[in-house]
N, C-alpha and C positions, 0 to 999 in steps of 0.2 A: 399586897401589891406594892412595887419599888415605887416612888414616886421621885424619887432622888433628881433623876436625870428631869422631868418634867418640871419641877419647882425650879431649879438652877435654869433652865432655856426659857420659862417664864419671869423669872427675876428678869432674865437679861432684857428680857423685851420692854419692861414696865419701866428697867432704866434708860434704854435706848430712846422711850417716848418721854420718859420723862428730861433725856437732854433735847430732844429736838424739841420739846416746848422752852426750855430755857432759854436755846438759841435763838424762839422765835420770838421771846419777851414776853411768851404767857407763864412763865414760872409759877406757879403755886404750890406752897409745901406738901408733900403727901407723907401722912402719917404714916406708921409704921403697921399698925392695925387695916387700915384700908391694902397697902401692899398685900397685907395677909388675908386679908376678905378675897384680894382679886385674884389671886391664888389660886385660893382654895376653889373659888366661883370657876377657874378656869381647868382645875381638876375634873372638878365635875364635868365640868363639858366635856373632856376628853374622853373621859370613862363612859360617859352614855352613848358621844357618837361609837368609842370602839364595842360597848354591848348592844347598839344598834347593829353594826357588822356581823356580828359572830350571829344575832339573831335571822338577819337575813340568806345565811349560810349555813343556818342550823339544817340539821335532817331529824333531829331525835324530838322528841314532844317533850319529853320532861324535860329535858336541858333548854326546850325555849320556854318554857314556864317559868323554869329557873331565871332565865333570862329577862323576863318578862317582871316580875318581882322586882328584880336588881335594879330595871328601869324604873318601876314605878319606885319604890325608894330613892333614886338619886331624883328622881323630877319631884319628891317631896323634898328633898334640903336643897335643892335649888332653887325650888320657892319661899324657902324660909330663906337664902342667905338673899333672896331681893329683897324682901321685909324689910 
């Protein structure tokens, strides 16, 4: 899966919030690590609400099984990256 375009429009957002807290005199450094947690956390999310859709739109059984799997695996390292 590309994630190319997702990571780059999530950067952008992380730094956008991250100047309008400067402006507002909340500044706190954000590590590099954390950028990269939020990321990845915000991948996740994309990827299950879009294998939520395609599930919802499914007609075939074994591709929502398929489906169904994909979700439960991402709803597991979404709970390990809240850990």
């Amino acid at each position: 899966m590309a994630r190319g375009w997702e990571s780059k429009s999530i950067e952008a957002q992380i730094e956008e919030n991250n100047s309008t807290s400067a402006n507002q005199g909340d500044h706190r450094a954000v590590s590099q690590g954390e950028v990269h947690s939020k990321i990845r956390k915000n991948n996740l999310l994309l990827s299950r609400k879009r294998i939520l859709q395609q599930l919802e739109s499914s007609t075939s059984e074994r591709y929502s099984e398929q489906l169904r799997r994909s979700l439960a695996e991402l709803d597991a390292q979404l709970k390990a990256t809240s850990d």
